[in-house]
C-alpha positions as CSV (number, residue, x, y, z in Angstrom):
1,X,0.0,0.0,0.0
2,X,1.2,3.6,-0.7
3,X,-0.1,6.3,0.9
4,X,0.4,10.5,0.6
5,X,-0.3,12.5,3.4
6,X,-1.4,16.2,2.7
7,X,-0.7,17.4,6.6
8,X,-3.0,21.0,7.5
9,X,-3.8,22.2,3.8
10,X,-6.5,23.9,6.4
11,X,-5.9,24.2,10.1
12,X,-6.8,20.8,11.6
13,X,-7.7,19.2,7.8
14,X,-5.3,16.0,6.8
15,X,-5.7,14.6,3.1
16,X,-4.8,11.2,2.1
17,X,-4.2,9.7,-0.9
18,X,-3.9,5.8,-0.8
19,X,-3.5,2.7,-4.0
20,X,-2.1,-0.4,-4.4
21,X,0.5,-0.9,-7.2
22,X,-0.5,-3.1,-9.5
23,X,-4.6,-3.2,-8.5
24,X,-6.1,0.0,-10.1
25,X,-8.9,-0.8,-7.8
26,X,-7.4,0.2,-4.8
27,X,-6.7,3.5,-5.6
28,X,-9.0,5.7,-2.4
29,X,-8.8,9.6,-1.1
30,X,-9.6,10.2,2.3
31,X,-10.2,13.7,4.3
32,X,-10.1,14.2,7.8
33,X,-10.7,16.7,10.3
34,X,-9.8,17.0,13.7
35,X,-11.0,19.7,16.0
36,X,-11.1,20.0,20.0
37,X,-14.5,18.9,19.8
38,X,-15.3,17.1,16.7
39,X,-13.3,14.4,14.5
40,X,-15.0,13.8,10.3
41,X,-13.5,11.6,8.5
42,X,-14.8,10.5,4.7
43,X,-13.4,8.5,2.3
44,X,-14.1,8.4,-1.7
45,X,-12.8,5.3,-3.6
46,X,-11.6,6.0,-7.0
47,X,-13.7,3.9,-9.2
48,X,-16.6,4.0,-11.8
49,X,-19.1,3.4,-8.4
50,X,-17.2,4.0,-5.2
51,X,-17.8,3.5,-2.1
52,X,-18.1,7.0,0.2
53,X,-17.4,5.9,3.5
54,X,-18.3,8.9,6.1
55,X,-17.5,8.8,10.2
56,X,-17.7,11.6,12.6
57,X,-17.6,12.4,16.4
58,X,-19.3,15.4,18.2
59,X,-18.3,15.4,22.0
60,X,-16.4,16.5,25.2
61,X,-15.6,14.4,28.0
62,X,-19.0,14.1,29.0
63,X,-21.6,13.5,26.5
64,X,-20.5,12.1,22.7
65,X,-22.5,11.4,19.3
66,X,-20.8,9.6,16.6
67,X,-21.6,7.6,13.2
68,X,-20.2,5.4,10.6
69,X,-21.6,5.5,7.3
70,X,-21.0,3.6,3.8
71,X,-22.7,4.4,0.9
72,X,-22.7,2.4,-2.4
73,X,-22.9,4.7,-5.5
74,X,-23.4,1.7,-7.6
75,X,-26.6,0.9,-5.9
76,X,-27.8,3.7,-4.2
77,X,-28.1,2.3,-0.7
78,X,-26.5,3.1,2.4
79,X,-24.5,-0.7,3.5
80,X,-23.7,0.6,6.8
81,X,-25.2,2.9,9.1
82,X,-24.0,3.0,12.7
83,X,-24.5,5.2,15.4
84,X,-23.5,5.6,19.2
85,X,-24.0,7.7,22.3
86,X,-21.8,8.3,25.3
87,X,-22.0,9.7,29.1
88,X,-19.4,10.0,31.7
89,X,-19.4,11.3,34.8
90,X,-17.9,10.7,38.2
91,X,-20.3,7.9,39.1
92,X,-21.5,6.6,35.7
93,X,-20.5,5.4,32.2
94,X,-23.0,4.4,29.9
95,X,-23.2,4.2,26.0
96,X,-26.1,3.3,23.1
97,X,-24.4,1.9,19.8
98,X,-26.9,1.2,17.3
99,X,-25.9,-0.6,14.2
100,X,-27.3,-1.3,10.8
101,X,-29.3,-4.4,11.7
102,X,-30.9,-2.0,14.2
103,X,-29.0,-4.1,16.9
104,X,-28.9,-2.2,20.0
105,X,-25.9,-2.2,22.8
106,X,-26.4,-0.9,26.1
107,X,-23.3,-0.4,28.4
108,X,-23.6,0.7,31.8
109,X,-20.7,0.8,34.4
């Protein structure tokens, strides 16, 4: 695998450019973005009908949202769709993850 790395083209952006020599397949860009309170992430591979994987976080060190996405261009429908919840305090952790067979996990410590 090769990969580029395009390092703060914006404050707090990163670019990625990723292949595989010889599979033309392979070949994928990726954006992320890091902030104090919030991490995106999305990826476009470069093909006739890519995949556009998206994932973010929204949070502070009490309460968090996040989600993982995949959509398939070639199709039109989303083949993943997750999506979780967090809060911590002192006395209590507890999280909701939610996934795309509408499974639901419950942590409480």
């Amino acid at each position: 695998f090769h990969h580029h790395y395009v390092d703060e083209p914006a404050p707090g952006l990163k670019a990625i450019f990723s292949f595989r020599v010889p599979d033309q397949r392979s070949g994928k860009v990726e954006l992320q973005y890091l902030h104090e309170y919030a991490g995106i992430s999305t990826s476009l591979g470069l093909t006739a009908n890519p995949i556009v994987n998206f994932s973010g976080v929204f949070g502070n060190s009490t309460l968090a949202l996040g989600t993982d996405l995949s959509f398939d261009t070639a199709s039109g429908n989303f083949t993943k769709c997750n999506a979780g919840l967090s809060f911590t305090n002192d006395d209590l952790i507890a999280s909701v993850n939610v996934n795309d067979k509408l499974d639901i996990f419950i942590l409480i410590s």
